[in-house]
GUDREN-960689 format. One record per residue (C-alpha): residue in one letter; x, y, z. Coordinates in nm, 4 decimals, padded with zeros to 6 digits. Layout:
N
{node "A"; {X; Y; Z}}
...
END
This chain:
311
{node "X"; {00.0000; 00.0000; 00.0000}}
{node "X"; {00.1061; 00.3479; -00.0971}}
{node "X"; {00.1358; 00.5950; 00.1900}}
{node "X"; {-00.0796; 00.9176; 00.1977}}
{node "X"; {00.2043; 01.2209; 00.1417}}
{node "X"; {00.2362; 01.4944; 00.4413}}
{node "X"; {00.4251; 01.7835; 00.3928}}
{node "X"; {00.6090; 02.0117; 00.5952}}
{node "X"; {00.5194; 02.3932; 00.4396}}
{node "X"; {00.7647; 02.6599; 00.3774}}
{node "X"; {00.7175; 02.9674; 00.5044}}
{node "X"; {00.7581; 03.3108; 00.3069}}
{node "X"; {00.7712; 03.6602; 00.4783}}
{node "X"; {00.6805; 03.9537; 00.3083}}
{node "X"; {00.6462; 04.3165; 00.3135}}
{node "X"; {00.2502; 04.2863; 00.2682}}
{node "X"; {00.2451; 03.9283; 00.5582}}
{node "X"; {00.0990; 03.9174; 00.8404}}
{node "X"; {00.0350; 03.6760; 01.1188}}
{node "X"; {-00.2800; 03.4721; 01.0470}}
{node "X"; {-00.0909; 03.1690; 00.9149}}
{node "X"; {-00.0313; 03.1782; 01.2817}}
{node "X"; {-00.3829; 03.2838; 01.4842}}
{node "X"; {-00.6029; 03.1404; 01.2212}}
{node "X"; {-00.4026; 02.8090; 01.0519}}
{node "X"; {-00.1683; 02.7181; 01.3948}}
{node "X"; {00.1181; 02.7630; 01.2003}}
{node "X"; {00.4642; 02.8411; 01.3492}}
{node "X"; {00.5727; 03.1765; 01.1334}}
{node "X"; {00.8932; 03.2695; 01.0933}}
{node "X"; {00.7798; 03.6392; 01.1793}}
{node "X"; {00.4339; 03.8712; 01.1967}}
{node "X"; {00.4973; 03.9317; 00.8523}}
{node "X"; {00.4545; 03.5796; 00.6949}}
{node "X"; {00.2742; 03.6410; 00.3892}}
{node "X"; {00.2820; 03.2803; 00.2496}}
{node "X"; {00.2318; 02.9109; 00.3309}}
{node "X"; {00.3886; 02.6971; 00.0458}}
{node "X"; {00.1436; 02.3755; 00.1634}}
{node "X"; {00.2785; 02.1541; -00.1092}}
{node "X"; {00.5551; 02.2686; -00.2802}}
{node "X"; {00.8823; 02.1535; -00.4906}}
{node "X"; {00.9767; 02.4579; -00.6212}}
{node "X"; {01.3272; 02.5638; -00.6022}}
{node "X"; {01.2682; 02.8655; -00.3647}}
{node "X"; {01.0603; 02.6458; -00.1046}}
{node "X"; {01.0829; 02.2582; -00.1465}}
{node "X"; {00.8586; 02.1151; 00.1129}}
{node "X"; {00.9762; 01.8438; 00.3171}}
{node "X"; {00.8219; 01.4909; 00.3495}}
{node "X"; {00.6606; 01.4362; 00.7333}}
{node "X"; {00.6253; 01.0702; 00.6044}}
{node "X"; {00.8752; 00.8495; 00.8505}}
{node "X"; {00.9581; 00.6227; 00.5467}}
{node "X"; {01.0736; 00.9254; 00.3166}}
{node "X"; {01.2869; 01.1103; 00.5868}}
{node "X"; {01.4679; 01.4030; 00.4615}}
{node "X"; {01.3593; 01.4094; 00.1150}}
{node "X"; {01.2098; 01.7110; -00.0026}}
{node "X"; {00.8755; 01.6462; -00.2490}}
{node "X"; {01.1197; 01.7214; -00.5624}}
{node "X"; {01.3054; 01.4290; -00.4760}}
{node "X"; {01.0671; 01.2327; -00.3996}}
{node "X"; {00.9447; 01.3440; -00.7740}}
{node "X"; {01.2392; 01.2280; -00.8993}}
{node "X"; {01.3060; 00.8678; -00.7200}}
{node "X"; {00.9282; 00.8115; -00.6822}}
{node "X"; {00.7900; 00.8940; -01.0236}}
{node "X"; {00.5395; 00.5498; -00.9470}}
{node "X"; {00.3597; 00.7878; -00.6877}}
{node "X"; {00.2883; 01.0371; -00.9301}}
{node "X"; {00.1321; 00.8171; -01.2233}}
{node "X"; {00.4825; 00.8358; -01.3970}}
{node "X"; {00.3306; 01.1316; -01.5800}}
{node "X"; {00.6095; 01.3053; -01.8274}}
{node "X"; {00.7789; 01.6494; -01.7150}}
{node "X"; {01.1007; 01.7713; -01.5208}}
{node "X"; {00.9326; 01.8854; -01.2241}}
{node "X"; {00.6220; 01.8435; -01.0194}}
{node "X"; {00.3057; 02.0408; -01.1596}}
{node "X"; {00.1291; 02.2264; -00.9313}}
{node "X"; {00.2203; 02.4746; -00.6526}}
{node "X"; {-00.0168; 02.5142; -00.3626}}
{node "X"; {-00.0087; 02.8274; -00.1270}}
{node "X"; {-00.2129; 02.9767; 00.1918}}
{node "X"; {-00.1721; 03.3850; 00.1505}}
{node "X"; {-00.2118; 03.5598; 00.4327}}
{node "X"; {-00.2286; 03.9781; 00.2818}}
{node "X"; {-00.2262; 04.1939; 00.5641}}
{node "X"; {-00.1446; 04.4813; 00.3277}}
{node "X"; {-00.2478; 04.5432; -00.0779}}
{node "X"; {-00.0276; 04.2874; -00.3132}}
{node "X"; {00.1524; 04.4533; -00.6008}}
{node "X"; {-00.0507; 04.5232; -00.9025}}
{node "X"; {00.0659; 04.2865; -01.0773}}
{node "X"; {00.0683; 04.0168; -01.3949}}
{node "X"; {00.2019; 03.6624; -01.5125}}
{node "X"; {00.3337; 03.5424; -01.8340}}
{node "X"; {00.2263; 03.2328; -02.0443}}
{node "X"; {00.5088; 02.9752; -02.1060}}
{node "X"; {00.6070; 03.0439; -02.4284}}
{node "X"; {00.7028; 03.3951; -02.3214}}
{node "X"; {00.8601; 03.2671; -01.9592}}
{node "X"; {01.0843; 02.9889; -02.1556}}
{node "X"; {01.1991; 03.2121; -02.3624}}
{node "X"; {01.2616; 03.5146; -02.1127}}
{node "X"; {01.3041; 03.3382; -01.7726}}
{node "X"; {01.5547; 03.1264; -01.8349}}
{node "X"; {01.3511; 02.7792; -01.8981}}
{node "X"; {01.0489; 02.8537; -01.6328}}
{node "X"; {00.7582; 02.7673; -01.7068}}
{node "X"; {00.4928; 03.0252; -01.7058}}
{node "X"; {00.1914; 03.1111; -01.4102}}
{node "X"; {-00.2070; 03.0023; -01.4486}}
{node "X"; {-00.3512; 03.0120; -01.1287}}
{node "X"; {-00.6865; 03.0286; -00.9398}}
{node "X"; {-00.7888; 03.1549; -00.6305}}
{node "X"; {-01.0219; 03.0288; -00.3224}}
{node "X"; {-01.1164; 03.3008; -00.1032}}
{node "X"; {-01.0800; 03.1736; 00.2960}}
{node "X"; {-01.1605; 03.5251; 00.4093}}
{node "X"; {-01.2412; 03.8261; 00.3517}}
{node "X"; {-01.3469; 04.1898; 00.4979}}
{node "X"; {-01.7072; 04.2286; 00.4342}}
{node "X"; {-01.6320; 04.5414; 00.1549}}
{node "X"; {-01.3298; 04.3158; -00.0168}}
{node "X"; {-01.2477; 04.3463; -00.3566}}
{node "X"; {-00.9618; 04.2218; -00.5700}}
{node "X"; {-00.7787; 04.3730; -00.8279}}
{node "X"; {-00.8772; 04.1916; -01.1186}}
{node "X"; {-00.8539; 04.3153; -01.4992}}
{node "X"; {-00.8000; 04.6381; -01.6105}}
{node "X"; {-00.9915; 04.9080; -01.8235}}
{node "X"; {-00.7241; 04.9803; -02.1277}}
{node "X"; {-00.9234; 04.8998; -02.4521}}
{node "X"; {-00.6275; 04.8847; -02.6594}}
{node "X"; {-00.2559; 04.8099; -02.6218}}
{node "X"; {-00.1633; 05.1313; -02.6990}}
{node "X"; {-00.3715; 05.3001; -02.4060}}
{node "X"; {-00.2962; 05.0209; -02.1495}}
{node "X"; {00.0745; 05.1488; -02.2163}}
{node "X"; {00.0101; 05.5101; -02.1875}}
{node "X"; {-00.1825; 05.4481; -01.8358}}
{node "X"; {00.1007; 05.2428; -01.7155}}
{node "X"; {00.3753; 05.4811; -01.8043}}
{node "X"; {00.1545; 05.7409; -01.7009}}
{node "X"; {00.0870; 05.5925; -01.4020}}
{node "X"; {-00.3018; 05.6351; -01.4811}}
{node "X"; {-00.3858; 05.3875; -01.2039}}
{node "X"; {-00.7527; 05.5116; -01.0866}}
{node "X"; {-00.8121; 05.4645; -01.4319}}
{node "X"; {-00.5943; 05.1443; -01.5685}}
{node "X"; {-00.6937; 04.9271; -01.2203}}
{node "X"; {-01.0357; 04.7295; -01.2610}}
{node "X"; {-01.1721; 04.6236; -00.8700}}
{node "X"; {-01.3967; 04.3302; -00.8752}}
{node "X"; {-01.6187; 04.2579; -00.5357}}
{node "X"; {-01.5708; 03.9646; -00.3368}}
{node "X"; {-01.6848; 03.6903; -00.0610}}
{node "X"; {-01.5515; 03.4303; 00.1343}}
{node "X"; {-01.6125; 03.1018; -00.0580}}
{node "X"; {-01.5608; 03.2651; -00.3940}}
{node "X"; {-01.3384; 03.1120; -00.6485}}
{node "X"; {-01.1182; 03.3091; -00.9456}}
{node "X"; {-00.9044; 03.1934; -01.2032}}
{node "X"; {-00.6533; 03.4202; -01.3169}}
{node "X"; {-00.5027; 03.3206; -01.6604}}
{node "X"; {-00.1371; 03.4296; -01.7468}}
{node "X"; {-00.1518; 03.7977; -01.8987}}
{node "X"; {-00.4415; 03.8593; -01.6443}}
{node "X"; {-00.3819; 04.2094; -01.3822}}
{node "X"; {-00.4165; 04.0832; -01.0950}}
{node "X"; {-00.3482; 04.1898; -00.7425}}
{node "X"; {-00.4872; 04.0265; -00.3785}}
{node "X"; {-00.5827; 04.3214; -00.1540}}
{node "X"; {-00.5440; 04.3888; 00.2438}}
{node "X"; {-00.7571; 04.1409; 00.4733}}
{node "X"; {-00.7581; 03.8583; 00.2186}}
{node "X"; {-00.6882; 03.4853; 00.3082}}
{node "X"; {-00.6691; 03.2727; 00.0326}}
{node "X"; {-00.5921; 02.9211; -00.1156}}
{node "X"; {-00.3848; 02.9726; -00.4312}}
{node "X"; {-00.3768; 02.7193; -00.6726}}
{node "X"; {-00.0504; 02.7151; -00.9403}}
{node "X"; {00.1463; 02.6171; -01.2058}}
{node "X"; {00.5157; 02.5068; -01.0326}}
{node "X"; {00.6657; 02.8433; -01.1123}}
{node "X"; {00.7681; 03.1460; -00.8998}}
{node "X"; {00.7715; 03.4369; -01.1909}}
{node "X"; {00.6035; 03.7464; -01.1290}}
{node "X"; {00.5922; 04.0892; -01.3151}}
{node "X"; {00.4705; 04.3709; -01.0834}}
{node "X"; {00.3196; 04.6451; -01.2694}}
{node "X"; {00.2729; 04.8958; -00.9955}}
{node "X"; {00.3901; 04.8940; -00.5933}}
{node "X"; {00.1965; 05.1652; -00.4930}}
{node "X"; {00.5824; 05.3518; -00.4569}}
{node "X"; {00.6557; 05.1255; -00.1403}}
{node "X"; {00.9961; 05.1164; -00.0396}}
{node "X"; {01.1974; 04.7746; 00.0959}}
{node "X"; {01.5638; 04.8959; 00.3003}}
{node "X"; {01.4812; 05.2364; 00.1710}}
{node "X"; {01.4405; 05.1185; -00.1872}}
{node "X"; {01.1574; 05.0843; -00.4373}}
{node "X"; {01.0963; 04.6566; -00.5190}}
{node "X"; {01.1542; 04.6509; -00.8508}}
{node "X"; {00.8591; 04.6978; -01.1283}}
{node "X"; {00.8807; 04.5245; -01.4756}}
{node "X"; {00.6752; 04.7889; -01.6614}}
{node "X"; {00.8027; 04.6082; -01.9891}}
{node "X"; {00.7318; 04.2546; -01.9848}}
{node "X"; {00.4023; 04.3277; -01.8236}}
{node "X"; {00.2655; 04.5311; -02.0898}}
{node "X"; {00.4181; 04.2299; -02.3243}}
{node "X"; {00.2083; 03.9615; -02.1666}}
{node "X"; {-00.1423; 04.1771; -02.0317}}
{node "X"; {-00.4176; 04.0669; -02.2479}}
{node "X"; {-00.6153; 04.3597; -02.4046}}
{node "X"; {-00.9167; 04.4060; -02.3419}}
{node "X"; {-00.9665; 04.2426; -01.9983}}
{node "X"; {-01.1802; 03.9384; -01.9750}}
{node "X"; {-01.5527; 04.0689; -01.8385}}
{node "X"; {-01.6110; 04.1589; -01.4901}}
{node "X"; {-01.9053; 03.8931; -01.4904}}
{node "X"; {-01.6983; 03.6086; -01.6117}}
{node "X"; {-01.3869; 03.6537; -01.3284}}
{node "X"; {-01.5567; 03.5065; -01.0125}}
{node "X"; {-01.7488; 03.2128; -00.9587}}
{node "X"; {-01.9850; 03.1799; -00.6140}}
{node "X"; {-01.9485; 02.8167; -00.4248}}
{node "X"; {-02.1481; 02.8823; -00.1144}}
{node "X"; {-02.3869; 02.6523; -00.1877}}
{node "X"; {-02.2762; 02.3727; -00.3547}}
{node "X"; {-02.3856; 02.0528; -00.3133}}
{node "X"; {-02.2298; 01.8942; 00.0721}}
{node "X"; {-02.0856; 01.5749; 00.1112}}
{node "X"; {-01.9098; 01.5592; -00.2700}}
{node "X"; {-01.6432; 01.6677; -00.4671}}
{node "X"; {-01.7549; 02.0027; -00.6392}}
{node "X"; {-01.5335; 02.0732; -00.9725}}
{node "X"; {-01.4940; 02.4524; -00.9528}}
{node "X"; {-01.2181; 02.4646; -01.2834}}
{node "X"; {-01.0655; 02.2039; -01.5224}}
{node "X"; {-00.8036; 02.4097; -01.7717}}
{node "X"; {-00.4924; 02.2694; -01.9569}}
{node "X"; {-00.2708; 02.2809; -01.6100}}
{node "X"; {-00.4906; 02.1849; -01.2958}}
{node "X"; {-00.8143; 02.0384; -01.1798}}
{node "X"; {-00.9349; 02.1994; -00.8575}}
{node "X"; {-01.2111; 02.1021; -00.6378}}
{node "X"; {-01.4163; 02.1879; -00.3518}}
{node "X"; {-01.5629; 01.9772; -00.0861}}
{node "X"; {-01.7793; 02.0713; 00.2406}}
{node "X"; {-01.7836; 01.7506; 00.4338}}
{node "X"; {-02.0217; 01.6428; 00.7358}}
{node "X"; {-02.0317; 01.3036; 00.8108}}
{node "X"; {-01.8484; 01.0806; 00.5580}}
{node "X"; {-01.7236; 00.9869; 00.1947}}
{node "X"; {-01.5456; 00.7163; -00.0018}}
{node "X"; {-01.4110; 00.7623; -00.3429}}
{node "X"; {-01.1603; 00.6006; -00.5778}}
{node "X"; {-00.8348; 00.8171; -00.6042}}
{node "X"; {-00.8083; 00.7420; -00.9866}}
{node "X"; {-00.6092; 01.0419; -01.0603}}
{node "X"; {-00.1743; 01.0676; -01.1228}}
{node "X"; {-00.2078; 01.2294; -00.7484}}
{node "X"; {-00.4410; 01.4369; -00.5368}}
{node "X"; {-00.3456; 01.7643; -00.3424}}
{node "X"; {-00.5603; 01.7899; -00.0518}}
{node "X"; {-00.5607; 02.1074; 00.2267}}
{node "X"; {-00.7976; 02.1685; 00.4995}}
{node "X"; {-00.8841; 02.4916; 00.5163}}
{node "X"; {-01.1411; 02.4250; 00.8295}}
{node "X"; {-01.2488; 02.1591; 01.0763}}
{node "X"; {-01.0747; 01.8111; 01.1344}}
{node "X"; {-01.1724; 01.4857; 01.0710}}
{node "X"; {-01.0020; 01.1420; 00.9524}}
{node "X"; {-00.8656; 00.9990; 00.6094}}
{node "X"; {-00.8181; 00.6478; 00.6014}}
{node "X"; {-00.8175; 00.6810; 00.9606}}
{node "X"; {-00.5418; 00.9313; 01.0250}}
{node "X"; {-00.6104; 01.2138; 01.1608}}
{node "X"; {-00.6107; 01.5546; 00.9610}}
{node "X"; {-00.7291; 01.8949; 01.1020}}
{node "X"; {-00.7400; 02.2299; 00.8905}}
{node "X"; {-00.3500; 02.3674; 00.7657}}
{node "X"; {-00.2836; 01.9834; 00.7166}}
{node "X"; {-00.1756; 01.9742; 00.3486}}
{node "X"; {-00.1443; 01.5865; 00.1821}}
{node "X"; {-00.0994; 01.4339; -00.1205}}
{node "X"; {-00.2314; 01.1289; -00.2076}}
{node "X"; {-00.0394; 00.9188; -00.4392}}
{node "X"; {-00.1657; 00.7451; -00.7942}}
{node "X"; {-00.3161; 00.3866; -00.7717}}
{node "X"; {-00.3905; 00.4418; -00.3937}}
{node "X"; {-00.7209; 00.3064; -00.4212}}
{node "X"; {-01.0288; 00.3952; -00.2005}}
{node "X"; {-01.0038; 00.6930; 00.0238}}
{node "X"; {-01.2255; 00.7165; 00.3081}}
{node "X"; {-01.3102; 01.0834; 00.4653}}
{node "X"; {-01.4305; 01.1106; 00.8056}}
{node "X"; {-01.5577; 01.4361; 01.0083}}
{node "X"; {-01.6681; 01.8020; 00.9881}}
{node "X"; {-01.4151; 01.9454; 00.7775}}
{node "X"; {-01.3467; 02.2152; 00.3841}}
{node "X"; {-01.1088; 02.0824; 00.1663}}
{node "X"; {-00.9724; 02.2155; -00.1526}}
{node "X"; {-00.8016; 01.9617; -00.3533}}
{node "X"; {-00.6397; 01.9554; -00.6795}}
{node "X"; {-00.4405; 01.7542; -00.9911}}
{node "X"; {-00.3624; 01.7489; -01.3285}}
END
């Protein structure tokens, strides 16, 4: 039998962090400004460790590499997906991702950024930065170099339990007071468009005005098709909330019980509330898992929101 896959996050402090991974998830945060929680991650700039006894002190890269029968043997250098808690005490850059094409070509090999967006929690007035209101390349550049912002940055409202996917060439920025479960391509390249002229050790972060107004797509995707509503989906069963080229991601609210086949290369599973039992092991919400390919029947047990995800 193939053993269910616990990871040890890494931990990311930022300018815009706070402390939630700590009050709300249990966490132990390197500081009061921890803005991420890289749940299940083999990136380069945060490999998680395996908590599993019989893979001790391999990171989830290597166990990618030596234990390519966990992961379906599916083709590629590096494991898919990226999976992140962001706690944004303070407004993220205004910022943008490229598609892989352009990120191969100008990032040295990396692959490019799709990613979605589960909303844990929110102020009741949130909105996200997401989109912008340039109708042609030629004006989104002269707002950016203008720095037109009240006019360039499109706000879309927001809940908890809302759901946005944010395709590469998409503006995009999370805002202060938002917890949320990102969901990723395995790649850690950003362009920021605008920092709203914040200094780090007395110094602006750098902006990559250039590339961003390379990759934005013009015009915006509508303000009706960005966010998707799953308060009341059905409880008790997985809940597709996106299928695209990169990821699958869904949503389940459990209370009481479920069995299902794991018939996927692997599963990412977080809690994001409650605790409960898989296969009879205990899990409780921050607990991030993967479950491997031809595990078989998974039982869940308990009160508890899970996000999950594959390819």
């Amino acid at each position: 039998m193939k053993p269910i896959i616990f990871l040890h996050p890494v931990f990311k402090q930022m300018i815009w962090g706070g402390n939630r991974l700590a009050t709300d998830f249990g966490y132990d945060i390197p500081g009061d400004n921890t803005g991420e929680c890289w749940g299940i991650s083999a990136h380069p700039n945060g490999d998680d460790s395996i908590a599993n006894d019989c893979y001790a002190g391999m990171t989830l890269s290597q166990l990618w590499d030596e234990h390519p029968e966990l992961f379906g043997n599916i083709e590629g250098d590096r494991f898919p997906l990226l999976i992140k808690i962001i706690d944004a005490k303070d407004n993220l850059s205004i910022q943008v991702h490229p598609y892989d094409e352009y990120a191969a070509k100008n990032e040295n090999g990396s692959l490019g950024k799709t990613e979605c967006w589960y909303i844990i929690d929110c102020p009741d007035d949130a909105k996200l930065v997401v989109g912008h209101n340039a109708k042609t390349h030629e004006e989104l550049s002269d707002m950016i170099h203008d720095g037109r912002w009240d006019e360039f940055i499109r706000y879309v409202p927001i809940k908890k339990g809302d759901f946005i996917q944010i395709d590469p060439g998409t503006v995009h920025a999370i805002t202060s007071g938002c917890m949320i479960l990102e969901t990723q391509q395995n790649s850690d390249i950003t362009y920021r468009v605008y920092d709203y002229d914040r200094l780090t050790n007395g110094k602006p972060r750098e902006l990559h005005v250039d590339k961003s107004i390379d990759v934005i797509m013009v015009p915006a995707k509508s303000t009706e098709d960005s966010v998707m509503d799953t308060n009341n989906l059905p409880q008790n069963k997985w809940n597709k909330l996106i299928e695209c080229e990169y990821y699958k991601v869904y949503k389940l609210v459990l209370d009481g019980e479920l069995e299902f086949e794991q018939s996927h290369p692997f599963l990412n599973m977080s809690v994001l509330d409650g605790e409960g039992t898989v296969n009879g092991q205990r899990i409780k919400k921050g607990d991030h898992f993967i479950i491997p390919a031809g595990f078989g029947n998974v039982k869940l047990e308990g009160a508890m929101e899970v996000i999950a995800s594959c390819v």
